[in-house]
C-alpha beads as a LAMMPS data file, in Angstrom:
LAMMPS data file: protein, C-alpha beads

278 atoms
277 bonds

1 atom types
1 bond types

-500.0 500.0 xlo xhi
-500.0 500.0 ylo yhi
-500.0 500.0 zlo zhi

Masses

1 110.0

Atoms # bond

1 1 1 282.759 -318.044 255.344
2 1 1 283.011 -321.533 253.691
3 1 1 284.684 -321.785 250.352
4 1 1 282.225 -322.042 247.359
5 1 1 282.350 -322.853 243.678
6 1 1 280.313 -320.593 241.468
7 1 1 279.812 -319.913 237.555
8 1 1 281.199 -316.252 237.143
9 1 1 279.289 -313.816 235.724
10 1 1 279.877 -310.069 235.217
11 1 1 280.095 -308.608 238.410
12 1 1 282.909 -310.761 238.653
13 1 1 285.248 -309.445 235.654
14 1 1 287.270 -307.274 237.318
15 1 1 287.679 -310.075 240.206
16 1 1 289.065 -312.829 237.372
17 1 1 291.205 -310.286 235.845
18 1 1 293.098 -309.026 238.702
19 1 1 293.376 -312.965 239.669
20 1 1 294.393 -313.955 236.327
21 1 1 297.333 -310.585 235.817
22 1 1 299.165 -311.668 238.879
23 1 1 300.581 -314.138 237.047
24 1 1 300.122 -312.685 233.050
25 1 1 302.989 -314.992 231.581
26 1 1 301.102 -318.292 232.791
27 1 1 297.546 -316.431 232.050
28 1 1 298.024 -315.669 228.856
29 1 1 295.754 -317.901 227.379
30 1 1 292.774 -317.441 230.133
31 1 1 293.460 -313.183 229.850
32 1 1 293.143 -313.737 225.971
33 1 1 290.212 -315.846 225.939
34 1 1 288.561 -313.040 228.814
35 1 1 289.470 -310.327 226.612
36 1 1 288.240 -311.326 223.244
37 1 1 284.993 -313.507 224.670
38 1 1 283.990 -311.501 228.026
39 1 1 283.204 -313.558 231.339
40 1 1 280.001 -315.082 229.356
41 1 1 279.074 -316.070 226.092
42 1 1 276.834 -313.246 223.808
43 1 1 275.236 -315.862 221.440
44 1 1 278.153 -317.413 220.963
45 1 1 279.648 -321.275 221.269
46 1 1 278.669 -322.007 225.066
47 1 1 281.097 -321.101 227.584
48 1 1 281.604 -320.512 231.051
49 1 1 284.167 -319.494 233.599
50 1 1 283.701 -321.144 236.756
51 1 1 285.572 -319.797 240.624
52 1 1 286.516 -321.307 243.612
53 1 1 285.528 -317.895 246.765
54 1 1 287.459 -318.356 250.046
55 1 1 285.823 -315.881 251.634
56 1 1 284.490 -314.416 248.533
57 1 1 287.709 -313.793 247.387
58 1 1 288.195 -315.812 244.278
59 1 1 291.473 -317.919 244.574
60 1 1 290.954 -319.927 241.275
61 1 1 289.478 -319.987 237.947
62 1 1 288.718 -322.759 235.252
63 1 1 287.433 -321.973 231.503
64 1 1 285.327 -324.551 230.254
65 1 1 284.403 -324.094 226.295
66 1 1 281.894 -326.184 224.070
67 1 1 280.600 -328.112 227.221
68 1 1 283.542 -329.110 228.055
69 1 1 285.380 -329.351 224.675
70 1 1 288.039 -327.163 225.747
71 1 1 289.170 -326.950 229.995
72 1 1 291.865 -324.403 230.653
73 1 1 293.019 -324.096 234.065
74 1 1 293.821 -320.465 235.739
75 1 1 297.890 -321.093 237.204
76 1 1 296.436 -321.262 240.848
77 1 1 296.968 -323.711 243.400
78 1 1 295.940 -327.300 242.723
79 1 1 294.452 -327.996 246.016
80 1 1 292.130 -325.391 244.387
81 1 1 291.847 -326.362 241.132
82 1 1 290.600 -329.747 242.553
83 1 1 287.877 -327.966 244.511
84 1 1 286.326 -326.726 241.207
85 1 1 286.699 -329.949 239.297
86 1 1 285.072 -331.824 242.278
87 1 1 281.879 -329.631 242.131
88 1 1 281.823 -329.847 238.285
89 1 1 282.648 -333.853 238.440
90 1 1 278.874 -334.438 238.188
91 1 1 277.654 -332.345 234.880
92 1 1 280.717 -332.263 233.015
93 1 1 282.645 -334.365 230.113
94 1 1 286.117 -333.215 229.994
95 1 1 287.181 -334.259 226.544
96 1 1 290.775 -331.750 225.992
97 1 1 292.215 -329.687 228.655
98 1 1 295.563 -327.598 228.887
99 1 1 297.198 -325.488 231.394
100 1 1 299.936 -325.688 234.080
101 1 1 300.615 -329.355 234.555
102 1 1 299.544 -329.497 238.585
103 1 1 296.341 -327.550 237.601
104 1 1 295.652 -329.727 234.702
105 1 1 296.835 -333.159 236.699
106 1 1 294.301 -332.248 239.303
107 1 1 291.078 -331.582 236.997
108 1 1 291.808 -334.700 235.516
109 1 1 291.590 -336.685 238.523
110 1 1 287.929 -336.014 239.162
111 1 1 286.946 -335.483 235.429
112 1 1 288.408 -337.816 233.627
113 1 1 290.160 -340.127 235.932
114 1 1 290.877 -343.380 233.138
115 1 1 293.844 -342.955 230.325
116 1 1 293.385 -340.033 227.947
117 1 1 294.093 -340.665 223.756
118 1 1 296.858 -337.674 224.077
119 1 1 298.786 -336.585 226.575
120 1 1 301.778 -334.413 225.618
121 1 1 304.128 -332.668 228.655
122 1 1 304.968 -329.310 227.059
123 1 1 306.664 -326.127 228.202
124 1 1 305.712 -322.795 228.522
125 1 1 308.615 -320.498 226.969
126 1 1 308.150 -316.585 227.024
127 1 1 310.165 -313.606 225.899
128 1 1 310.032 -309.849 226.412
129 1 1 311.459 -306.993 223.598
130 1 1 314.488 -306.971 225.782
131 1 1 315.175 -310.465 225.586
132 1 1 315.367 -310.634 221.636
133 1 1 318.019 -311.733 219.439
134 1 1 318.797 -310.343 215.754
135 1 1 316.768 -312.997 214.037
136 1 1 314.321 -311.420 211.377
137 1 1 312.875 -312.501 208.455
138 1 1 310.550 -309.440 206.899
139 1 1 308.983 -311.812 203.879
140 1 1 306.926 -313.178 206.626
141 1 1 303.642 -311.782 206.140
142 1 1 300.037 -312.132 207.227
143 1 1 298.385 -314.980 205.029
144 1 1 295.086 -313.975 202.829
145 1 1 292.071 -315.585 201.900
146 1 1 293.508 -316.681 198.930
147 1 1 296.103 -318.800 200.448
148 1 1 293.918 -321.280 201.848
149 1 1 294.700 -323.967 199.275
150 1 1 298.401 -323.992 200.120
151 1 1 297.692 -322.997 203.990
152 1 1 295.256 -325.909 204.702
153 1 1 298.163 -328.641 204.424
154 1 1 300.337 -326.569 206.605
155 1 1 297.831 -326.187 209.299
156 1 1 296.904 -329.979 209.119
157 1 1 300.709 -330.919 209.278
158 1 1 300.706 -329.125 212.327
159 1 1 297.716 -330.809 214.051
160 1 1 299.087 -334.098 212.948
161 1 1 302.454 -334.283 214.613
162 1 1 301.131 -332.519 217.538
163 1 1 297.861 -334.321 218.205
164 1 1 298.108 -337.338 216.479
165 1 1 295.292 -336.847 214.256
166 1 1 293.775 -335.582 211.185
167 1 1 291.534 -332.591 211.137
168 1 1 290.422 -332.637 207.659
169 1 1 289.657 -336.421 207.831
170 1 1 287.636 -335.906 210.712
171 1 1 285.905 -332.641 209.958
172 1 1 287.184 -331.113 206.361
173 1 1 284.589 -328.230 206.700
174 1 1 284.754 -327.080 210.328
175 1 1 289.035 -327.532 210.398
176 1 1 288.903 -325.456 207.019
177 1 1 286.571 -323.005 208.426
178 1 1 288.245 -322.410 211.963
179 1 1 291.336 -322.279 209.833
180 1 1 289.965 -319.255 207.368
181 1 1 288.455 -317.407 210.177
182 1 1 291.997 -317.225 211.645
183 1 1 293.448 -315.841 208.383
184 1 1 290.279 -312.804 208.248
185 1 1 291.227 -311.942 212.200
186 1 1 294.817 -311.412 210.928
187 1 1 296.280 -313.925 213.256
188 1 1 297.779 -316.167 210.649
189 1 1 301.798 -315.684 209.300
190 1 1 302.953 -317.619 206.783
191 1 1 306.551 -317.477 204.733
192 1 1 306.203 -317.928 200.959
193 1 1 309.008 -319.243 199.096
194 1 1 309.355 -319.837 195.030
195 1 1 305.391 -319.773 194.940
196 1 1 304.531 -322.265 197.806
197 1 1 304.003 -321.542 201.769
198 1 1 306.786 -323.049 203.467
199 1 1 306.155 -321.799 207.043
200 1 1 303.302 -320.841 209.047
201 1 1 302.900 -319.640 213.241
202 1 1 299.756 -318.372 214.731
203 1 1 298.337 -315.895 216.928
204 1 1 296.135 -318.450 219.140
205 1 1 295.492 -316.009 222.218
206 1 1 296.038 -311.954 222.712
207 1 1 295.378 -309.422 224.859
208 1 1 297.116 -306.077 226.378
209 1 1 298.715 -308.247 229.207
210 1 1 300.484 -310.185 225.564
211 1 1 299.822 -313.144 222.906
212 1 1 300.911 -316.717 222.775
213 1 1 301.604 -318.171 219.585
214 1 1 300.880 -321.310 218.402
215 1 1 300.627 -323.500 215.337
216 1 1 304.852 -322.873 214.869
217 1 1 305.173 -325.298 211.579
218 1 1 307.857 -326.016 208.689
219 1 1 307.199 -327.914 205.617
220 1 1 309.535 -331.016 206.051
221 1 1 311.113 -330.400 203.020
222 1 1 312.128 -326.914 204.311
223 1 1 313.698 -327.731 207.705
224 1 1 317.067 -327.110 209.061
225 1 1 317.231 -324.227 206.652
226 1 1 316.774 -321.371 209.370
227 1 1 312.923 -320.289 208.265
228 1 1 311.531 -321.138 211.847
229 1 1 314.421 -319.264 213.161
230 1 1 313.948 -316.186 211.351
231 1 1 310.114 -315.968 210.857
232 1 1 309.797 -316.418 214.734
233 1 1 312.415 -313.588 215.442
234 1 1 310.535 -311.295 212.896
235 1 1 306.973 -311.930 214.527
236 1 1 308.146 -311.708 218.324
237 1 1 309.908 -308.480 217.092
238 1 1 306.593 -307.262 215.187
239 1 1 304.193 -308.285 217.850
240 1 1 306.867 -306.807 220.824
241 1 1 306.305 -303.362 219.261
242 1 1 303.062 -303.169 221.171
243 1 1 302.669 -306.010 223.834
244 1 1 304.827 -306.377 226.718
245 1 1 305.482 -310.385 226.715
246 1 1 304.743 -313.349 224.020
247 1 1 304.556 -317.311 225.445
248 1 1 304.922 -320.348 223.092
249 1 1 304.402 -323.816 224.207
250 1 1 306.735 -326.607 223.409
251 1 1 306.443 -330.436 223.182
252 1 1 309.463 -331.139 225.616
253 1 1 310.431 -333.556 223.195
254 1 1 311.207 -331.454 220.753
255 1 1 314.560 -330.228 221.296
256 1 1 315.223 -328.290 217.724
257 1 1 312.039 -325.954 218.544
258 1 1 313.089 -325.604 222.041
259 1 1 316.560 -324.780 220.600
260 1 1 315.561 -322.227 218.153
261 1 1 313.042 -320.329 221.047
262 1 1 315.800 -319.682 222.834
263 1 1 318.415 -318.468 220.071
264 1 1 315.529 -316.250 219.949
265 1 1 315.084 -314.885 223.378
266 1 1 313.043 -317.140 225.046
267 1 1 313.280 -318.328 228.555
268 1 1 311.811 -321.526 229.592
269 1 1 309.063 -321.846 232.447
270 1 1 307.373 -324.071 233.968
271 1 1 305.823 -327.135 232.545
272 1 1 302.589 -327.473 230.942
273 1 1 300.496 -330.372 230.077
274 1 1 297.711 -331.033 227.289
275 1 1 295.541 -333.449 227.028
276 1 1 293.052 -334.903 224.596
277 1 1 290.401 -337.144 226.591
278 1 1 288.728 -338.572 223.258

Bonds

1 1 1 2
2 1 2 3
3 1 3 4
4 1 4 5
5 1 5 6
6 1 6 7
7 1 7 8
8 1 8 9
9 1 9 10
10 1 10 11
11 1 11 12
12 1 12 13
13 1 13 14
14 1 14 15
15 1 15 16
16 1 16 17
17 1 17 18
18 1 18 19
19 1 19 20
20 1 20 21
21 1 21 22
22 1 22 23
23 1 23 24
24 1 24 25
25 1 25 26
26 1 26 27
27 1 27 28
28 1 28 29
29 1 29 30
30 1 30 31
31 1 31 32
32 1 32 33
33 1 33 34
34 1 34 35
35 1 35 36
36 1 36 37
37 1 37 38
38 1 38 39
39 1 39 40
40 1 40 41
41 1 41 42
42 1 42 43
43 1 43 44
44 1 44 45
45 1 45 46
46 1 46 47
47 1 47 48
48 1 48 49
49 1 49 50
50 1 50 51
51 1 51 52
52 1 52 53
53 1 53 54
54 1 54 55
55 1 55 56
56 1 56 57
57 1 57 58
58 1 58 59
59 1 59 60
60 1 60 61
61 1 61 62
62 1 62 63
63 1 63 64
64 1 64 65
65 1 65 66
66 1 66 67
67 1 67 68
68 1 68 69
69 1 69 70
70 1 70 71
71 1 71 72
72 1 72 73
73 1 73 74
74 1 74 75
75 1 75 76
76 1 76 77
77 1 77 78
78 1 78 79
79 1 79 80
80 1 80 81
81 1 81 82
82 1 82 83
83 1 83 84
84 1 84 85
85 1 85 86
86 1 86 87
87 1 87 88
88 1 88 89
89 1 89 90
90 1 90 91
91 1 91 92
92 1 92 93
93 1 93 94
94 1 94 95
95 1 95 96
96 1 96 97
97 1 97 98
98 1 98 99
99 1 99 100
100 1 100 101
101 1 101 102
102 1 102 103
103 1 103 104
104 1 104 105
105 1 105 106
106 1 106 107
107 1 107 108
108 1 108 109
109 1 109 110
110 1 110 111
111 1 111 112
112 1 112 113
113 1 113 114
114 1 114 115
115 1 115 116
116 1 116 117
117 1 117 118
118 1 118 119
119 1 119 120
120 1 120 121
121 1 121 122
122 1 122 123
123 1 123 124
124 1 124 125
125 1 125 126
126 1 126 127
127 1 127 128
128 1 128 129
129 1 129 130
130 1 130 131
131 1 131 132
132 1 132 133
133 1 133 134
134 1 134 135
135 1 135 136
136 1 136 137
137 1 137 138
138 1 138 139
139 1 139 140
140 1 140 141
141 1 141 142
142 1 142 143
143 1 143 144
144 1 144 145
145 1 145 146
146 1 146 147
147 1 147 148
148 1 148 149
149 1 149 150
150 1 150 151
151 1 151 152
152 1 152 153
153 1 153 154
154 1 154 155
155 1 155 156
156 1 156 157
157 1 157 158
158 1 158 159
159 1 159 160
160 1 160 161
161 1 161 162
162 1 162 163
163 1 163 164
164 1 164 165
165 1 165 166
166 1 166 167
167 1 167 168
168 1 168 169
169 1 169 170
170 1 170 171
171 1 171 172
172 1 172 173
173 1 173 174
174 1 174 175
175 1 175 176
176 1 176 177
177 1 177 178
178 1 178 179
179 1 179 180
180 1 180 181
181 1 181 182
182 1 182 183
183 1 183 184
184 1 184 185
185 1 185 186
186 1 186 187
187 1 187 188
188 1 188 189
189 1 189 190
190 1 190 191
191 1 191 192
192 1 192 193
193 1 193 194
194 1 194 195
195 1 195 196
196 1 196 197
197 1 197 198
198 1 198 199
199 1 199 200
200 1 200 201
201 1 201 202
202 1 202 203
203 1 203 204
204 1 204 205
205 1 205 206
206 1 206 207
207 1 207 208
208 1 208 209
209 1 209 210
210 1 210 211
211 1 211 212
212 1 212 213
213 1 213 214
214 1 214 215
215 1 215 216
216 1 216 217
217 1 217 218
218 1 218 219
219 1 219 220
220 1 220 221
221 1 221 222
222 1 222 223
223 1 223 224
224 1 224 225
225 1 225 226
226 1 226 227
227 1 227 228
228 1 228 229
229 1 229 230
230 1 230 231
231 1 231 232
232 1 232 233
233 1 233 234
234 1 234 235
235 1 235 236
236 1 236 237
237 1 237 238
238 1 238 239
239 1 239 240
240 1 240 241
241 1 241 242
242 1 242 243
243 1 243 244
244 1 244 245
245 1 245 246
246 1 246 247
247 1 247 248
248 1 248 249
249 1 249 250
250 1 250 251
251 1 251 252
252 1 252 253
253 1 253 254
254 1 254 255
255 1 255 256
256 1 256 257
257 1 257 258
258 1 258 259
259 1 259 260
260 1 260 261
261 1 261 262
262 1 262 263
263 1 263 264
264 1 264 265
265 1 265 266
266 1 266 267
267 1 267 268
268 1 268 269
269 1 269 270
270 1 270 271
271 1 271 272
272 1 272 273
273 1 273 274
274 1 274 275
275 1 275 276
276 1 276 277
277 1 277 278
């Protein structure tokens, strides 16, 4: 039979998930985003998972959220990733994408082929409980609603060295909102020191295959004084109590976070890439 590209829907769950687990650690994000959304949106922000069938067996998978506001690869061959991005060239406007840097290099070629705002090379570090050093810090603790005054610069810090930009310039109500919504689905850590949040990580994807973290920040002021360290030892440790693995992705150019993954337990994998279109 010829090989086809088609929007999944829910007879194909179990199809996507047994696709997406042979490979968990370079999943993660894709098994997360399956397990808390489902295979298609319930009158929620539109999404849509879309497949590449050789044979109808399904070889490769590409989420695509917000019309194309967020494009995450599955860690599949790129020849196949291609296939998809071909047959979505046409109704599609890729505008951020991240995944496996083949995957990702090869959706950009047919959806967004001229030079993107961001492009960062990151990559993909992951760690088991049996991996982990003696780093805790048990002051780290889930922020509250109440935070959100001293959280908000934290979070924007974050988005600024990473992406370049500011989120509460360009949309104070939605970046404060997404950012509160984290905080009441208990996927927000922060460290509080002398009355003012010094550290913050994230829970950005989770599932029973594991959860990556994200949003790893320090208050200048408070670097080089071992909180990132620490509060990432005691959250790998809390979070390894019930998950098998736990990824975090890292700017390859920055060597100190890199450094302090793997004092935890962290071993690097392969490399990642994300990219902001607009």
């Amino acid at each position: 039979m010829p090989v086809t590209v088609e929007q999944l829907g829910s007879h194909d769950a179990e199809a996507l998930r047994g696709l997406l687990s042979k490979d968990p650690v370079h999943n993660l994000y894709l098994l997360g985003l399956l397990e808390e959304f489902g295979i298609a949106p319930r009158g929620r922000v539109p999404f849509a998972f879309y497949g590449r069938f050789d044979s109808q067996v399904l070889t490769a998978a590409v989420f695509v959220g917000g019309d194309g506001g967020l494009v995450v690869p599955s860690a599949s061959d790129s020849g196949a990733t291609s296939v998809i991005a071909d047959a979505l060239a046409s109704r599609l406007k890729l505008r951020s994408t991240v995944g496996d840097k083949a995957s990702v290099d090869a959706l950009l070629r047919s959806l967004a082929p001229g030079k993107p705002r961001l492009s960062r090379t990151q990559r993909l570090f992951s760690v088991s409980a049996d991996d982990l050093g003696p780093f805790t810090n048990p002051l780290l603790r889930l922020a509250k609603e109440e935070d959100l005054p001293r959280l908000l610069p934290l979070a924007q810090g974050y988005v600024r060295e990473v992406h370049e930009r500011d989120p509460l310039a360009e949309d104070p109500r939605g970046y404060e909102a997404r950012v509160i919504q984290r905080v009441r689905q208990r996927r927000t850590y922060v460290l509080e020191e002398n009355g003012a949040l010094v550290f913050k990580v994230d829970i950005g994807s989770r599932s029973q295959y594991g959860a990556e973290l994200e949003g790893l920040y320090t208050l200048p002021s408070e670097r080089k004084k071992g909180h990132a360290l620490l509060c990432l030892g005691q959250i790998s440790r809390h979070l390894l109590s019930s998950l098998p693995r736990l990824t975090l992705r890292i700017d390859e150019r920055d060597e100190s976070t890199a450094r302090i993954a793997r004092k935890v337990g962290y071993l690097a994998g392969r490399t990642w890439r994300l990219v902001l279109v607009e």
